[in-house]
C-alpha positions in Angstrom: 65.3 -57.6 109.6 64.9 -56.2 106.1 65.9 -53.3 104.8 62.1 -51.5 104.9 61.9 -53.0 108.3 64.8 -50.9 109.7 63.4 -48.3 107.9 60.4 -48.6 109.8 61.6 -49.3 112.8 63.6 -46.1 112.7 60.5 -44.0 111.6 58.9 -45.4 114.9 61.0 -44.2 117.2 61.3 -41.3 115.9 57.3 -40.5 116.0 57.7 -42.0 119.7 60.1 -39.2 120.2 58.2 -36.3 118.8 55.2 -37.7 120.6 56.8 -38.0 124.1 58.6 -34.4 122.7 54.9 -33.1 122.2 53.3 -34.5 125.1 56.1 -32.7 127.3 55.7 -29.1 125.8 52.0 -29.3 125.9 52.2 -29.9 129.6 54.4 -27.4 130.7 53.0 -24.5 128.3 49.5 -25.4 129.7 50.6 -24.9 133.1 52.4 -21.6 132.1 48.9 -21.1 130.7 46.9 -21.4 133.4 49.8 -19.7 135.4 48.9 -16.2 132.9 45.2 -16.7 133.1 45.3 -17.1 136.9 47.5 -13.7 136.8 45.5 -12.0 134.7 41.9 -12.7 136.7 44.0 -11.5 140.0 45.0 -8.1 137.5 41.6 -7.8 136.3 39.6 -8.2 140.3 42.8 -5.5 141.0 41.8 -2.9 138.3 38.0 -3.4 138.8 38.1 -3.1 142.8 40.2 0.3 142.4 38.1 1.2 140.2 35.0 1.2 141.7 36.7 2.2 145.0 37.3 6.0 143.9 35.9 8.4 146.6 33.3 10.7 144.9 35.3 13.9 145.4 38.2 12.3 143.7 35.5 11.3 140.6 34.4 14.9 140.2 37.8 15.4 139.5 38.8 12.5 137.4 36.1 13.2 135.5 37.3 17.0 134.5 40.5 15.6 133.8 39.7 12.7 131.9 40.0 14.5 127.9 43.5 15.4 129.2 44.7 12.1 129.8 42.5 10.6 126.8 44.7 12.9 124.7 47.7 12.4 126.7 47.8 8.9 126.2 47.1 9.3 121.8 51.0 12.1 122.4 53.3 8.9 121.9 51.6 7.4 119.3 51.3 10.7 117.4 54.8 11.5 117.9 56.5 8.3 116.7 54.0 8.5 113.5 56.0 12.4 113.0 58.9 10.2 113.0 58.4 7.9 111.2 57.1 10.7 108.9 60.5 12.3 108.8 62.3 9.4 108.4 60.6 8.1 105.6 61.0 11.8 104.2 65.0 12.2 105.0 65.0 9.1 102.5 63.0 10.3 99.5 65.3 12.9 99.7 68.2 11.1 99.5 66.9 9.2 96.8 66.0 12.6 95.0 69.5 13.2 95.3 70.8 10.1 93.9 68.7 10.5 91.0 70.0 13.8 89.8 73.7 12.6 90.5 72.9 10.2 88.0 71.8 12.5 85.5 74.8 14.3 86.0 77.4 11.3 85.7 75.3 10.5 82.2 75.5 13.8 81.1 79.7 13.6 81.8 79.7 10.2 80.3 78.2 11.6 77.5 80.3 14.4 77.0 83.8 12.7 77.0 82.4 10.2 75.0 83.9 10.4 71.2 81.9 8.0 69.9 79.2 8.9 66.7 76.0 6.8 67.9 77.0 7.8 71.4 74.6 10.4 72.0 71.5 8.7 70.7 71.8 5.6 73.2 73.4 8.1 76.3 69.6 10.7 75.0 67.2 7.6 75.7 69.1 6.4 79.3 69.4 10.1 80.1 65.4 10.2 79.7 64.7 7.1 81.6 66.8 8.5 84.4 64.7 11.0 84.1 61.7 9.8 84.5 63.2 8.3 87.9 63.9 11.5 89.0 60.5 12.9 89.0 59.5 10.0 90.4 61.4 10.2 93.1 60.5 14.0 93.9 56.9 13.4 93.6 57.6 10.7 95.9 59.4 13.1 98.1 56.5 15.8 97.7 54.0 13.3 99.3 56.4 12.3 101.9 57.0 15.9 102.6 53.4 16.5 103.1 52.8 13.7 105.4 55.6 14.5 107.1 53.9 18.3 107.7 50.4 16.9 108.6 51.6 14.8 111.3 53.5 17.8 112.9 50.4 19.5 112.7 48.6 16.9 114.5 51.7 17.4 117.3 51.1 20.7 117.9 47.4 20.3 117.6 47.5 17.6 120.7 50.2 19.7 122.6 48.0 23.0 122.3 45.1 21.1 123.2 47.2 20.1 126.3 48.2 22.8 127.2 44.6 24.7 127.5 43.5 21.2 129.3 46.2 21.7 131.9 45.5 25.6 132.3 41.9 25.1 132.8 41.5 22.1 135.3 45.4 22.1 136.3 44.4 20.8 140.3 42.3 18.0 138.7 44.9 16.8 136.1 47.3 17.0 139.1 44.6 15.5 142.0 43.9 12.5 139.7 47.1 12.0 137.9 47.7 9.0 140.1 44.7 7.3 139.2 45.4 7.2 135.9 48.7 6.4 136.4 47.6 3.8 138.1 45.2 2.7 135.5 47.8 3.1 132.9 49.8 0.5 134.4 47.2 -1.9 135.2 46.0 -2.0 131.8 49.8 -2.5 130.2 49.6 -5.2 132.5 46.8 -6.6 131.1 47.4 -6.6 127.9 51.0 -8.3 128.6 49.1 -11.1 130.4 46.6 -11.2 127.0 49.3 -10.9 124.1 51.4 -13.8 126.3 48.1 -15.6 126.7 48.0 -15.9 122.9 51.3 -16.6 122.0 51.1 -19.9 124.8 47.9 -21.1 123.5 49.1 -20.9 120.1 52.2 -23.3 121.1 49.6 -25.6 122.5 47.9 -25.7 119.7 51.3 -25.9 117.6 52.4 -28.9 119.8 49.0 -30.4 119.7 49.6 -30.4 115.7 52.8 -32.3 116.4 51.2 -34.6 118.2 48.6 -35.4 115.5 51.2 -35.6 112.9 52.9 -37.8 114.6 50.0 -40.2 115.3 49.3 -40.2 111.8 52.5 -41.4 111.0 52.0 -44.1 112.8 48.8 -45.1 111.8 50.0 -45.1 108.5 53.4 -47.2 109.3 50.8 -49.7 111.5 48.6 -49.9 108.7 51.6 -50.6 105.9 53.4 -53.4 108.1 49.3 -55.2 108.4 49.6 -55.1 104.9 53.2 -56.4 104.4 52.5 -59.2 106.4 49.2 -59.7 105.1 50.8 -60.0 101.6 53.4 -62.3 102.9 51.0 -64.7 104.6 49.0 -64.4 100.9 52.2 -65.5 99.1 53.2 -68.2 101.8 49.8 -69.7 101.3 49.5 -70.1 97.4 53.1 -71.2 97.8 52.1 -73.9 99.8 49.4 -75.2 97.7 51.7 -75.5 94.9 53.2 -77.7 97.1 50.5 -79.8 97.5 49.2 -80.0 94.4 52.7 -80.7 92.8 
């Protein structure tokens, strides 16, 4: 076999490989697939059916406490925005800070230095470095502020709380189940959805793979009908010089 035919050969088997590959992984995440979807209909029939099934005292009083959990649930969100506030804030600073010890290690440098066209070069670095340090502390102002208005929102949603819980206190507590409950179907839920996603898009993925690979072969089936198609071409007119001769 020539030296394009091994090279073919090799190419085959290796498409066969990543098509058997492909054909595997599609299989198995489809039935993970269907596996999650199947979950997520039993979740869904679970939070629907309790639900519905609240006992109209116990509405009245999930109703009253509703804006307290609403609000309750936005808490960890606002507080990881504070933060990330503050972080973002402790490091402005300590850019501020490494600004100015700049400027300072300039100014030294320019002091000891002896040199009679020292000054003028250390003058313009001294002023670019500057320029970096206001930067920075305008930076830092802004982060400072933000760091200030999401406190404020804190305080806001914990003083809001706070009157929530002193005004309807044996509703929050009557039908803090419920939404406890609710809370975890619903995390559940969206699990089931976000894994959904990521298995249909490695269906799709290996899907791609498969394609690819068919492709490939097409194109390796076509090139070998040519080669030979060639060779029968040039064994023909090579035989008619033959005859004629």
């Amino acid at each position: 076999m020539t030296e394009g035919g091994d090279d073919q050969l090799v190419s085959i088997r290796k498409q066969l490989e990543n098509l058997n590959d492909a054909t595997d992984d599609i299989n198995s995440y489809e039935m993970k697939l269907e596996t999650v979807k199947k979950q997520f209909c039993e979740t869904q029939l679970m939070f629907n059916k309790e639900i519905s099934g609240i006992p109209k005292k116990l509405a009245k009083q999930i109703s009253k406490s509703r804006p307290y959990f609403d609000l309750k649930s936005r808490e960890p969100e606002i507080r990881k925005c504070v933060q990330q506030a503050a972080a973002l804030f402790e490091r402005q600073k300590t850019s501020v800070e490494m600004a100015r010890e700049q400027v300072q290690i300039l100014h030294c440098s320019l002091n000891n230095n002896q040199e009679l066209d020292a000054e003028k070069q250390y003058v313009e670095v001294i002023e670019q470095q500057l320029d970096l340090v206001k930067e920075a502390e305008e930076e830092c102002l802004k982060a400072e502020k933000m760091h200030a208005a999401r406190v404020r929102d804190l305080l806001q949603i914990e003083m809001a709380l706070s009157k929530l819980l002193q005004e309807h206190g044996s509703s929050i507590k009557k039908a803090r189940p419920y939404y406890e409950r609710k809370e975890v179907l619903t995390r559940t839920m969206n699990s089931q959805l976000e894994l959904m996603s990521i298995l249909e898009h490695e269906v799709q993925e290996r899907k791609d793979s498969y394609s690819d690979s068919m492709r490939v072969l097409e194109q390796i089936s076509e090139q070998i009908h040519q080669e030979r198609a060639s060779q029968s071409s040039l064994a023909q007119s090579s035989d008619a010089e033959s005859d004629s001769s």
